[in-house]
N, C-alpha and C positions, 0 to 999 in steps of 0.2 A: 504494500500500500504506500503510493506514492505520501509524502508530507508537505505543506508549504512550511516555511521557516514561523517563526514565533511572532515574527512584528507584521506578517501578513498574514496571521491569523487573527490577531488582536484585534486589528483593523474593523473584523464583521462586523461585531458589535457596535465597531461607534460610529455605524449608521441609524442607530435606534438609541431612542431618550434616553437618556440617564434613566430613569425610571424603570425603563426598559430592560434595557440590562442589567439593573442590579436583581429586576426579577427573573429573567432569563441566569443571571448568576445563581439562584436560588434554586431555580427547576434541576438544574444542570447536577450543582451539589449533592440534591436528593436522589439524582441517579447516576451517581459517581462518573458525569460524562462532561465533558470540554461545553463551553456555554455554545463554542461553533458545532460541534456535533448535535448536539438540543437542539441549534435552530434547524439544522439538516433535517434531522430526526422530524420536528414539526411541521415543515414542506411537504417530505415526503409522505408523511400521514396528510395532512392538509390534502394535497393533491391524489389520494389514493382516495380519499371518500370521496372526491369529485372524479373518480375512475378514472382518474390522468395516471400514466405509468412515468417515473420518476427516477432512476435509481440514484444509489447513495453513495457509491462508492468514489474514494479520492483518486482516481487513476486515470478520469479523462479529464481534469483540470486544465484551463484554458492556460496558453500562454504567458496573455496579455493581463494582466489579475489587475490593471486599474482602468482599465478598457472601457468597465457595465455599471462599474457603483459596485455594490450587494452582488448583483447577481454574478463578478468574475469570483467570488468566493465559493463558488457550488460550482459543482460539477455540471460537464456539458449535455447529459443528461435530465438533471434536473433544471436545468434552464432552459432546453426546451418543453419541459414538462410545464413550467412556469408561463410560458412564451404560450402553449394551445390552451392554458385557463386563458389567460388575458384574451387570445384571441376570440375562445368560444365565449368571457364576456363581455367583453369589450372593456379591457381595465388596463390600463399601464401597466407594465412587469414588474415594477417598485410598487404598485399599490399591491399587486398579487402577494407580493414577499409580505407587505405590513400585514396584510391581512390574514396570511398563512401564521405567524407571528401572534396576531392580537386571538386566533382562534386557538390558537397554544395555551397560550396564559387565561384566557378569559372567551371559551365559547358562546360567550352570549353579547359581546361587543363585536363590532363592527370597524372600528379604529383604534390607534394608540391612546386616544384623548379619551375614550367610554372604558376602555380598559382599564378591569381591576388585578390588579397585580398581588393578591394574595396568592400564596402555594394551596391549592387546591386539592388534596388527596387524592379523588376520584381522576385528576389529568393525568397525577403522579401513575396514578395505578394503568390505564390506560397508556403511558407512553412506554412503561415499559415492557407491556404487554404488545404492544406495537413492535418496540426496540425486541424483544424476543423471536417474534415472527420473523424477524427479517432477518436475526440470525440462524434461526431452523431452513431457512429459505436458501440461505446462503450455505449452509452445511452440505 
């Protein structure tokens, strides 16, 4: 599994609020996983209930990593998985991400701003029940 270096991982995060990520730092802790793998991890469920196929893996990473904003952080996979939500709804690729994101932390908001950023047990349970599936899948 390819890696990017540390200051271009850091980077994901601080496209989203302060607020954001120190909840996103929370989620992450609770499932002993990198806050950049959490938001992976939320995409790719995000876009799996909207039956977009996504995958997760670090291995097709774009060249260009300041090229998209957010999206040179994921993989070329999951960018275009990102790229057929937006298209089928008609939403910019940065709003698909926030919204992949605010569905994370707070499925019943719609944006960073209506977004409640408590750790939520039942997301807890469900993402890693998610994050399990897709390493049986991968097995």
């Amino acid at each position: 599994m390819q890696t990017a270096d540390s200051t271009t991982k850091a980077t994901l995060l601080s496209y989203f609020p302060e607020r954001i990520q120190a909840a996103l730092s929370a989620y992450a802790s609770e499932l002993n996983l990198s806050p950049e793998a959490l938001v992976q991890l939320g995409i790719g469920s995000f876009l799996e209930s909207a039956e977009i196929s996504a995958g997760m893996n670090d291995q097709d990473l774009p060249d260009d990593l300041m090229s998209q904003g957010v999206l040179a952080h994921l993989s070329n996979s999951m960018q275009k998985g990102i790229e057929q939500y937006a298209t089928e709804y008609e939403f910019p690729p940065a709003a698909v991400v926030e919204l992949a994101v605010t569905f994370l932390l707070d499925p019943d908001a719609s944006n960073f701003e209506d977004c409640q950023v408590d750790i939520r047990r039942e997301q807890t349970h469900l993402l890693q029940q998610y994050r399990s599936d897709r390493k049986a899948e991968a097995a």
